[in-house]
C-alpha positions, 0 to 999 in steps of 0.5 A, a space after each residue: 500500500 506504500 507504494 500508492 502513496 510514493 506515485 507522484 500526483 503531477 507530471 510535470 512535463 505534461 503540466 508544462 506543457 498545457 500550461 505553456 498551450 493555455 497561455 498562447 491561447 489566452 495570449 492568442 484571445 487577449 489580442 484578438 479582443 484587442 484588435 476588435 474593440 479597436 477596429 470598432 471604434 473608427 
């Protein structure tokens, strides 16, 4: 049963990973928003 408890809980490199794909989409989405409100207002 010890063996249960020594699994890690995270893996970092996949965590990295998402982490890193998340940020350019929010990135990606910030500037798209951005770009819009601008172009709306002529």
């Amino acid at each position: 049963m010890k063996a249960i408890y020594a699994l890690p809980l995270v893996s970092w490199n996949n965590g990295i990973l998402m982490i890193a794909v998340f940020a350019c989409v929010v990135v990606a989405l910030v500037a798209a928003v951005l770009l819009m409100m601008r172009s709306g207002k002529k």
